[in-house]
N, C-alpha and C positions, 0 to 999 in steps of 0.2 A: 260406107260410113264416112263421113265429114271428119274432117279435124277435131270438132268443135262437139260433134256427137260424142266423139272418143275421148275428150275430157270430161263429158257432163255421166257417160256411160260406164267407161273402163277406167278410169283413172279414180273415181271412189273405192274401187274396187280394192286397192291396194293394202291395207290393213286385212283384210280377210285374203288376201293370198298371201301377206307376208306370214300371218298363223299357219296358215297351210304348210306352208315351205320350213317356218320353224320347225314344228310337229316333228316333221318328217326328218330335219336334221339338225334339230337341238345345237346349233352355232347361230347367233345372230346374222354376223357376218354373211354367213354363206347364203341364208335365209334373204337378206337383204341383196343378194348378187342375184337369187334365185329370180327375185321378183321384179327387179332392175331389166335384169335380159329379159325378159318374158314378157313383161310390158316395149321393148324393145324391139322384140320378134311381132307383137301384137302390131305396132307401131307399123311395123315397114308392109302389112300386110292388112292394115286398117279399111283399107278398101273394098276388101275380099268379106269383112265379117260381115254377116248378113244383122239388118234390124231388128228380124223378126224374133231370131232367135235368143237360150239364154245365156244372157253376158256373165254373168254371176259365175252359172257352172263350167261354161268355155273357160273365165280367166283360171280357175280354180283349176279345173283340169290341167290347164297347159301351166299353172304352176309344180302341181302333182307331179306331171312327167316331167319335167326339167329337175326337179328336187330328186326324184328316183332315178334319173339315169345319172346324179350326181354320186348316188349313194353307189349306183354299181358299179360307177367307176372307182369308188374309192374304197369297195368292198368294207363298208362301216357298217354296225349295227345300230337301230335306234334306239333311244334311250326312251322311258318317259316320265314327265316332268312329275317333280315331287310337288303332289299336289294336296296333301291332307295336311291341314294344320297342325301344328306340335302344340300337344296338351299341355296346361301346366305342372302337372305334377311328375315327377320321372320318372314313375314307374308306367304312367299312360305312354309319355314319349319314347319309353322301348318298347312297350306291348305295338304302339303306333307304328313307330319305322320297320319293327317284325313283321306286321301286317303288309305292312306299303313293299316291303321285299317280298310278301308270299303274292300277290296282287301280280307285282310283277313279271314277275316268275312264269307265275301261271299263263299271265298276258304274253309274253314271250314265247312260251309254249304252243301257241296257237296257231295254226295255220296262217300263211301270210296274208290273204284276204278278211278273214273273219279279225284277225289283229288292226287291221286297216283300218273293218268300219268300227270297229269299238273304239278305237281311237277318234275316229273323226267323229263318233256319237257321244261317247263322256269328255271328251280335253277338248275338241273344238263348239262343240253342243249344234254339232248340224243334226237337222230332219234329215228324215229317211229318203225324202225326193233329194235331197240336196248331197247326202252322201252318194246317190245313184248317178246323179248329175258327174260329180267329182271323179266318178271310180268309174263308171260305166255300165254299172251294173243296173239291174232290173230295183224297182223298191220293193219289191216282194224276194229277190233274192236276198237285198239286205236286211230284210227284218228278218230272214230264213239265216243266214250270215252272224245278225248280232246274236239271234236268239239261240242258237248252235254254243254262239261263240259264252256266251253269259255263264248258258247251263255247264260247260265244261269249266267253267273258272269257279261256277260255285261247286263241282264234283272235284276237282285239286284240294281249294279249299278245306272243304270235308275232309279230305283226307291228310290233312296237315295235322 
């Protein structure tokens, strides 16, 4: 790959890996280091990516594993982002944030891969090939993954 590939290729690429890297470790900063080195690493070894294949899920991937071997170093847990709007009235805005803690919870609950792709399925809004791409997994393991992962968050649920 060209220099000039690798701009017009990988370097748009950079807003969907810095998502990625956030996601995964909820500090801008870090998210921004994430993607800095990664495009870095991509950089010195721009030669080697092949055309054919896809750049999308490469850079995302090799953002992926740079974000997680960040987190195992630093043995942190992830958070995830507060994303339901706050109602007007106050009694919605605590029924709301009780919900958005039971959600949680639940999510948390989850085995670590099925927590993955739900994540990169509801907060980053990737398809099912793109989360396969990302994680490595098969797209029928991840629809097998989310849909595991759903039905157990709606059985917590229920039982709240």
């Amino acid at each position: 790959m060209t220099g000039q590939e690798f701009r017009v290729l990988i370097l748009p690429l950079q807003d969907a890996m810095y998502r990625v890297a956030f996601l995964l470790l909820r500090q801008e900063d870090d998210a921004a280091d994430i993607v800095q080195d990664t495009i870095l690493r991509l950089w010195q070894r721009h030669d080697e990516i092949s055309e054919s294949q896809n750049h999308k899920a490469y850079c995302l991937t090799a953002v992926r594993n740079g974000a997680l071997s960040l987190i195992r170093s630093r043995e942190e847990s992830v958070e995830i982002p507060e994303s339901i709007p706050a109602p007007d009235n106050l009694q919605d805005r605590l029924e709301s944030k009780e919900s958005l803690s039971l959600v949680k919870k639940a999510i948390e609950s989850l085995p670590a891969n099925q927590r993955e792709v739900i994540r990169l399925s509801s907060y980053m809004g990737c398809s099912n090939d793109e989360i396969a791409g990302i994680t490595g997994l098969t797209p029928v393991n991840v629809r097998a993954l989310l849909s595991r992962g759903r039905r157990r968050i709606r059985e917590l649920m229920m039982n709240k």
